[in-house]
C-alpha positions as a Markdown table, in Angstrom:
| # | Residue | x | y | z |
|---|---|---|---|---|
| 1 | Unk | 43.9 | 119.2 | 116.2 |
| 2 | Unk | 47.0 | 120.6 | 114.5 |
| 3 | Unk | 48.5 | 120.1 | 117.9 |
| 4 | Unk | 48.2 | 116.2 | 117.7 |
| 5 | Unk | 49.1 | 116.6 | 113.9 |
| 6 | Unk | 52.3 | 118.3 | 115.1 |
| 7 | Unk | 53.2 | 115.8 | 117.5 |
| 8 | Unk | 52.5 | 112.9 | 115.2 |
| 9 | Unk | 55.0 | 114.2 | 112.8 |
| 10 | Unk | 57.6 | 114.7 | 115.6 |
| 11 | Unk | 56.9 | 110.7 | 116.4 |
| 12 | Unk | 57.4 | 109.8 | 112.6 |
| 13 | Unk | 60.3 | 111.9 | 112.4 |
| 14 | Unk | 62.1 | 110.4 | 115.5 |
| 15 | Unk | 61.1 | 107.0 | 114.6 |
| 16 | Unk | 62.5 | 107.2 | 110.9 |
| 17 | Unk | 65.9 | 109.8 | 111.7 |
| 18 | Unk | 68.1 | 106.7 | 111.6 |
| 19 | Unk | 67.0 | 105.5 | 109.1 |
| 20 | Unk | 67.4 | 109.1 | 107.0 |
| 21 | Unk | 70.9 | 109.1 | 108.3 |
| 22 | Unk | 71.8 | 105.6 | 106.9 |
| 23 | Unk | 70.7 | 106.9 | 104.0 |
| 24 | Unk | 72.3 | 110.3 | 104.1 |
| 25 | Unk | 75.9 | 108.1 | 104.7 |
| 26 | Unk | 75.4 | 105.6 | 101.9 |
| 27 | Unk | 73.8 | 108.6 | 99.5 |
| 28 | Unk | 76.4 | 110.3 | 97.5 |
| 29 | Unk | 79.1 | 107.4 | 98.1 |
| 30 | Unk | 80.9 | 105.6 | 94.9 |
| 31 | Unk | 79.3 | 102.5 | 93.6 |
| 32 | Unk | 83.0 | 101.3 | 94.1 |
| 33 | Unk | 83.1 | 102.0 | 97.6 |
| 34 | Unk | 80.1 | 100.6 | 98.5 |
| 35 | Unk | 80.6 | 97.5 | 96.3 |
| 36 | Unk | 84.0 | 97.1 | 98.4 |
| 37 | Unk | 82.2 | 97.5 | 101.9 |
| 38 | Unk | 79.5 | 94.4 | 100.9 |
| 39 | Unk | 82.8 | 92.6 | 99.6 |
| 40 | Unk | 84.7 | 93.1 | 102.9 |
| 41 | Unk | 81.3 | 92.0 | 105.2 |
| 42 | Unk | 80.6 | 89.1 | 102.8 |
| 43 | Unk | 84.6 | 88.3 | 102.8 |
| 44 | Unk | 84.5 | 88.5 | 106.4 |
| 45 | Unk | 81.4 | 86.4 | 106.8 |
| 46 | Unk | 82.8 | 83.3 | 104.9 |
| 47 | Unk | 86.0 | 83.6 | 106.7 |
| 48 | Unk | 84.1 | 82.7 | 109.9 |
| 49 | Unk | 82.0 | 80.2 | 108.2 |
| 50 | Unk | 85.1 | 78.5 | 106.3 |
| 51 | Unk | 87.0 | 78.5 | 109.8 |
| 52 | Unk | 84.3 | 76.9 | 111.6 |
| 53 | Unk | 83.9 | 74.0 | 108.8 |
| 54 | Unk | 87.9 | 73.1 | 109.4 |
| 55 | Unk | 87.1 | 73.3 | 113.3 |
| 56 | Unk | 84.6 | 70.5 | 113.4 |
| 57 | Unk | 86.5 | 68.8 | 110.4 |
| 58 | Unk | 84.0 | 69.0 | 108.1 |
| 59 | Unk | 86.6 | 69.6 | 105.3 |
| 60 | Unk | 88.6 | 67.3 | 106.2 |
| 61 | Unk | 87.6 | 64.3 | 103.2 |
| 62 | Unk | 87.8 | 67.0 | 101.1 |
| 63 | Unk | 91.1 | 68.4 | 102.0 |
| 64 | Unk | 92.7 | 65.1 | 102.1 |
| 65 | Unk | 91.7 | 63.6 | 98.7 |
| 66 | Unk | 93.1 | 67.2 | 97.2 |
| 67 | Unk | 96.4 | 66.6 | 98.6 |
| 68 | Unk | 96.9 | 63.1 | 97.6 |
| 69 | Unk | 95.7 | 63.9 | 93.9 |
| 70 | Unk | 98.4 | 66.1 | 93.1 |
| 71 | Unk | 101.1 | 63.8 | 93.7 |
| 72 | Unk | 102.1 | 60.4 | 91.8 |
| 73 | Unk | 99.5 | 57.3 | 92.7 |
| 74 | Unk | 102.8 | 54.8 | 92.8 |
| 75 | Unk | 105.3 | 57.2 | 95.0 |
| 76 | Unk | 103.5 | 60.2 | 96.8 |
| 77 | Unk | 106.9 | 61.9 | 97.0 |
| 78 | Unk | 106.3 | 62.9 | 93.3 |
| 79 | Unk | 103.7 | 65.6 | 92.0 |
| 80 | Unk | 102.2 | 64.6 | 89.3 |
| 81 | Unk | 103.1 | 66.6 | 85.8 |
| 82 | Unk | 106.5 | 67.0 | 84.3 |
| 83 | Unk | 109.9 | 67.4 | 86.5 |
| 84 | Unk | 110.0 | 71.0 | 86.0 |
| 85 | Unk | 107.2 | 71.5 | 87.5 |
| 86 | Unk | 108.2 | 71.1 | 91.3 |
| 87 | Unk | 110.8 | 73.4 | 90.5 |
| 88 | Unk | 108.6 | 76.0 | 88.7 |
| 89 | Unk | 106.3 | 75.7 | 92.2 |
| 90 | Unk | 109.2 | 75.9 | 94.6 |
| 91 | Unk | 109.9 | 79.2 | 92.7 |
| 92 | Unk | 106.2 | 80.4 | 93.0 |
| 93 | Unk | 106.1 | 79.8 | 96.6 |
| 94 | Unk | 108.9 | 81.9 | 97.3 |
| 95 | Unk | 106.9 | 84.8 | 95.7 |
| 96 | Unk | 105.0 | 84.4 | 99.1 |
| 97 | Unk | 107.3 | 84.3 | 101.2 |
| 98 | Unk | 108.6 | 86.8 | 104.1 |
| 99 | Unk | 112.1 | 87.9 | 102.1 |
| 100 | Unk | 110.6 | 88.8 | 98.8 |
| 101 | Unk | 107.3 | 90.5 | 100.6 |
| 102 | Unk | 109.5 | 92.7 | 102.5 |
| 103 | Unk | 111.7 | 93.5 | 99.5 |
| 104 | Unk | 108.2 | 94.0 | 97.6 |
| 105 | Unk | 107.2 | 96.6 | 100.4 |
| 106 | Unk | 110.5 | 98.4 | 100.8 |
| 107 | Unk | 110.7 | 98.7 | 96.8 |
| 108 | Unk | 107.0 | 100.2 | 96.7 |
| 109 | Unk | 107.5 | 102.6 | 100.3 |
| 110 | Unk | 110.6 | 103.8 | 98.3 |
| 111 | Unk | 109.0 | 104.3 | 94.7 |
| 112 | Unk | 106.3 | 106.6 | 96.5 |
| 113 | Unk | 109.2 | 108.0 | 98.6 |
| 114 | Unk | 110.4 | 109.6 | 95.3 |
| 115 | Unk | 106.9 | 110.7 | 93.9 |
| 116 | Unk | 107.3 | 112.4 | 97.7 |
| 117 | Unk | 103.7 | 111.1 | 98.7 |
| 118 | Unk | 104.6 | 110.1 | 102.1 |
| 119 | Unk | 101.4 | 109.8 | 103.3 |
| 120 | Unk | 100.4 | 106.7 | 101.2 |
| 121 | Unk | 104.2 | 105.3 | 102.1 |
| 122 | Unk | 103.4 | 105.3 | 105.9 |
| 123 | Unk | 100.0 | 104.3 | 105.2 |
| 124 | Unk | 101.3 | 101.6 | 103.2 |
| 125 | Unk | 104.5 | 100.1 | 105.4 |
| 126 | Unk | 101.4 | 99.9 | 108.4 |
| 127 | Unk | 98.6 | 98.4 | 106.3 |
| 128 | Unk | 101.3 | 95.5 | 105.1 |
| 129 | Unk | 103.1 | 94.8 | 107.6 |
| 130 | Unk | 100.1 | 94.7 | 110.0 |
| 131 | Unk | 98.2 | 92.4 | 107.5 |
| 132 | Unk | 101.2 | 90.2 | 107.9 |
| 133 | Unk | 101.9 | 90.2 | 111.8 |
| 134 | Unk | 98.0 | 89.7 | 111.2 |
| 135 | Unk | 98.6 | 86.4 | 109.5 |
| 136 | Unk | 101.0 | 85.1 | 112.1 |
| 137 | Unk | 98.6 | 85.5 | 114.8 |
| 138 | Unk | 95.6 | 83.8 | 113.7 |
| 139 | Unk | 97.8 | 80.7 | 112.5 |
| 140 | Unk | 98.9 | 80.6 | 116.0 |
| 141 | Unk | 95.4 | 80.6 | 116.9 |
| 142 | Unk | 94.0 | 77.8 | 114.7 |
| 143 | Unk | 97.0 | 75.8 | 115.2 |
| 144 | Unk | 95.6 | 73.2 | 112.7 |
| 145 | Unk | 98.5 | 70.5 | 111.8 |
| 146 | Unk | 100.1 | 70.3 | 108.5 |
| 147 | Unk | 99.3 | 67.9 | 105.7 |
| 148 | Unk | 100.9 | 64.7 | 106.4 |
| 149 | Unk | 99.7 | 62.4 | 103.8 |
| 150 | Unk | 102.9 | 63.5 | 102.0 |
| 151 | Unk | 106.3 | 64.5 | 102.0 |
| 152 | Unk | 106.7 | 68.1 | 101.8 |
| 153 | Unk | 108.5 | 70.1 | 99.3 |
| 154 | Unk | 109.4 | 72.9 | 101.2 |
| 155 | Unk | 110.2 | 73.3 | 104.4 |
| 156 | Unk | 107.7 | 74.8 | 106.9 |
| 157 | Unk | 108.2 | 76.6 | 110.4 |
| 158 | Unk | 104.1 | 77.6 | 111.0 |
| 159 | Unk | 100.8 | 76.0 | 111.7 |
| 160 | Unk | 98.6 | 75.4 | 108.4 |
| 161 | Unk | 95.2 | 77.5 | 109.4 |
| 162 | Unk | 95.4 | 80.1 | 107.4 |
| 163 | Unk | 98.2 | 79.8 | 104.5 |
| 164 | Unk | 100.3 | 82.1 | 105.3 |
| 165 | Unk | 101.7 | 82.8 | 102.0 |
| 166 | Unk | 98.2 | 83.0 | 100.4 |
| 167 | Unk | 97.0 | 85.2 | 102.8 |
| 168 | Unk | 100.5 | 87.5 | 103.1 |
| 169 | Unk | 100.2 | 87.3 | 99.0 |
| 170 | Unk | 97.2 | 89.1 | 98.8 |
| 171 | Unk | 97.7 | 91.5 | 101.7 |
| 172 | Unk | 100.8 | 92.8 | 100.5 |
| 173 | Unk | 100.4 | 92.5 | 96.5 |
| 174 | Unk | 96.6 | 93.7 | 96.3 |
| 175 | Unk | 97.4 | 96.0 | 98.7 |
| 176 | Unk | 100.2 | 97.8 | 97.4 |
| 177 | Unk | 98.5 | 97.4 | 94.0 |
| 178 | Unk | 95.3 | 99.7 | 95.2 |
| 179 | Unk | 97.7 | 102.0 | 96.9 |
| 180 | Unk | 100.0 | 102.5 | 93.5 |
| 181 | Unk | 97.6 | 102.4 | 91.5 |
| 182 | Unk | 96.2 | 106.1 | 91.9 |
| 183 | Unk | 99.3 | 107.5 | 90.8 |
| 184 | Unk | 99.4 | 105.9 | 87.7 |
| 185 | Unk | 97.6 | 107.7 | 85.0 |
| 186 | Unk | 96.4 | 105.5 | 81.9 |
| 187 | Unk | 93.6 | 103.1 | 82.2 |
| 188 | Unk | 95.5 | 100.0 | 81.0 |
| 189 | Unk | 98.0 | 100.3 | 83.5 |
| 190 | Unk | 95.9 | 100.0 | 86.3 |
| 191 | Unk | 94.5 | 97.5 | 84.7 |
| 192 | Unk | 97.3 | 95.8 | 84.4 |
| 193 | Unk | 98.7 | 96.4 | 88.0 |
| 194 | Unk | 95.9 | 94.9 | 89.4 |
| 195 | Unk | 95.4 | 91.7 | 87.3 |
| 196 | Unk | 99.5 | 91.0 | 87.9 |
| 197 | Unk | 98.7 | 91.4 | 91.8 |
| 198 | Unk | 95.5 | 89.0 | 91.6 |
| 199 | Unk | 97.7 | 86.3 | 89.3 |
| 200 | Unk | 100.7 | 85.9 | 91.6 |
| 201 | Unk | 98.5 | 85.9 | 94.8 |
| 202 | Unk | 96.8 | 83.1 | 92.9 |
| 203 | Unk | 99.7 | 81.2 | 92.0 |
| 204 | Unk | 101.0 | 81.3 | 95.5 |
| 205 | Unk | 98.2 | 79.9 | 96.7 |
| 206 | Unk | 98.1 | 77.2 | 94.8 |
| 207 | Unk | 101.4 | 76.3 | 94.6 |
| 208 | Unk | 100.7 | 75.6 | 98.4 |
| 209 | Unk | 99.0 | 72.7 | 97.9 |
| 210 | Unk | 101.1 | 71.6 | 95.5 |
| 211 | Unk | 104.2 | 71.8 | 97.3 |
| 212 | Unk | 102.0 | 69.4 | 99.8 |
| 213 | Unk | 102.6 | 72.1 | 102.9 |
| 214 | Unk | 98.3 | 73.1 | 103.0 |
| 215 | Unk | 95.2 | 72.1 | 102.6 |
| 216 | Unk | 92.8 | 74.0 | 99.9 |
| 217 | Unk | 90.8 | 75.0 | 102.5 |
| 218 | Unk | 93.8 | 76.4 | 104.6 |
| 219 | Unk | 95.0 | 78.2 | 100.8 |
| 220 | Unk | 90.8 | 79.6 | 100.4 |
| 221 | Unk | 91.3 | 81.1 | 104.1 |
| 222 | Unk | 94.8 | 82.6 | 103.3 |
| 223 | Unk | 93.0 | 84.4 | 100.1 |
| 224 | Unk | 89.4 | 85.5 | 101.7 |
| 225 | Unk | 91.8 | 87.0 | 105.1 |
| 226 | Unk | 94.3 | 88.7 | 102.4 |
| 227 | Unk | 91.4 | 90.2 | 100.2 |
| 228 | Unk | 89.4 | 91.4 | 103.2 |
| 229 | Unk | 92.6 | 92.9 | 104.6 |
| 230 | Unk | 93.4 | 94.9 | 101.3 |
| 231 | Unk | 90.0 | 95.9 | 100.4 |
| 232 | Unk | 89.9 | 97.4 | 104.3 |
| 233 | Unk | 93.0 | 98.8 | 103.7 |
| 234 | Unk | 92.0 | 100.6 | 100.3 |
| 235 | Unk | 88.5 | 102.1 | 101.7 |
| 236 | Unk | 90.6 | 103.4 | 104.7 |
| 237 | Unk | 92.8 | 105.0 | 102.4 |
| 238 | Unk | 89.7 | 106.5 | 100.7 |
| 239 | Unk | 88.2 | 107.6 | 103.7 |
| 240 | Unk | 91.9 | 109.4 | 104.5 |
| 241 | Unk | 91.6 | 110.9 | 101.0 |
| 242 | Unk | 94.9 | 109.5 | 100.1 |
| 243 | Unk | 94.2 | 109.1 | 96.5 |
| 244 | Unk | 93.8 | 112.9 | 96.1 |
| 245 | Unk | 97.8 | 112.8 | 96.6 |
| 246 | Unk | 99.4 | 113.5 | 93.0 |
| 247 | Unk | 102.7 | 112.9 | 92.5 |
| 248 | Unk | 104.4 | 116.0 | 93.1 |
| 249 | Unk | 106.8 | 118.1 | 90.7 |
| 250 | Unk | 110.5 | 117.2 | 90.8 |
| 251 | Unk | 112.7 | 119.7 | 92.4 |
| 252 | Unk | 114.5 | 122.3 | 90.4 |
| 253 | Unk | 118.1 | 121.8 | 90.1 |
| 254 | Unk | 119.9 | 125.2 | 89.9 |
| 255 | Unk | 121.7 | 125.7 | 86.6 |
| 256 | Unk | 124.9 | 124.7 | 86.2 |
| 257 | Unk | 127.9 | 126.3 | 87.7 |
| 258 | Unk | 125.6 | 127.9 | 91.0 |
């Protein structure tokens, strides 16, 4: 009898060890972390779903009437609002694009260069410019055509399918915004990092559609690829254990006249 006992328990046990090591992974994680893992499976989840909708051209109604409201009902050439405006979005846009991203990236690599955490620099310059080469390849893979219900406002080189800019945005400012963000010490200014990183990729995006060079659902891509990408990038960086990096002591300059 406690024979067959025995071996009953040794069926439950195999029949239940994964399930004791699924919880033995998740037990003991950060709410934040696994808050960020759901994000990056949901995230990924609608990516597919969104890029399969613009496939069959179920968006396409949609897309169209959202481009052709933004601009002028008697001259299409003109977005609607004030004159400044199209200025103010031409200078938005450019917040997305490849020249100011790089200089965003070399600016960070060389800020953490100084706090010597060269770790989280490397990390960083491979996590961007990966999510950007990223970009570039799935727009070649969609290949979806421009909007052309109306003259552009800036000039375009690309497919639309992803944004680009949306999706380059929030890959490099989220990303270098979870990757500073550690070294910074108050509250507020984290805060404040991160909201400024989630604004301008915001802006870019939209200013996309204004500019008449996407779609909204090519600008929603751009932003779900760029915050999967970052939010990837940031529980790799946890899982490295790059945060317990502190920004190390400046050197001590020997006094004068050695």
């Amino acid at each position: 009898m406690l024979l067959g006992r025995d071996m009953m328990q040794i069926k439950i046990q195999k029949v239940h060890r994964p399930v004791f090591r699924l919880i033995r992974f998740f037990w003991g994680r950060e709410p934040m972390l696994l808050l960020g893992f759901l994000l990056v499976a949901a995230g990924t989840w609608g990516f597919i779903e969104l890029a399969d909708e613009v496939l069959e051209g179920g968006t396409n109604a949609f897309d169209r009437w959202a481009v052709r409201s933004l601009r002028a009902a008697d001259d299409l050439s003109r977005p609607i609002g004030p004159s400044w405006m199209a200025e103010a979005g031409r200078d938005v846009t450019a917040l997305g694009g490849m020249t100011v991203l790089l200089l965003a990236i070399l600016s960070t690599a060389g800020f953490l260069a100084i706090n010597r955490l060269y770790r989280t620099m490397g990390f960083l310059l491979v996590s961007t410019l990966g999510g950007i080469a990223a970009s570039l390849l799935m727009k070649h893979f969609f290949a979806r055509p421009r909007p052309d219900l109306v003259p552009h406002l800036s000039l375009v080189y690309t497919s639309s399918f992803p944004s680009g800019h949306s999706m380059m945005a929030a890959v490099v400012y989220l990303t270098l915004a979870v990757l500073v963000v550690p070294v910074l010490r108050h509250f507020w200014v984290r805060f404040y990092v991160i909201a400024v990183a989630i604004a301008v990729t915001v802006f870019v995006g939209l200013s996309r559609v204004y500019m008449g060079v996407h779609y909204p659902t090519d600008v929603l891509a751009g932003w779900v690829a760029g915050l999967v990408w970052a939010l990837s990038c940031w529980l790799i960086s946890r899982s490295l254990k790059l945060r317990e990096s502190q920004v190390a002591k400046p050197p001590v300059l020997p006094p004068p006249g050695k």
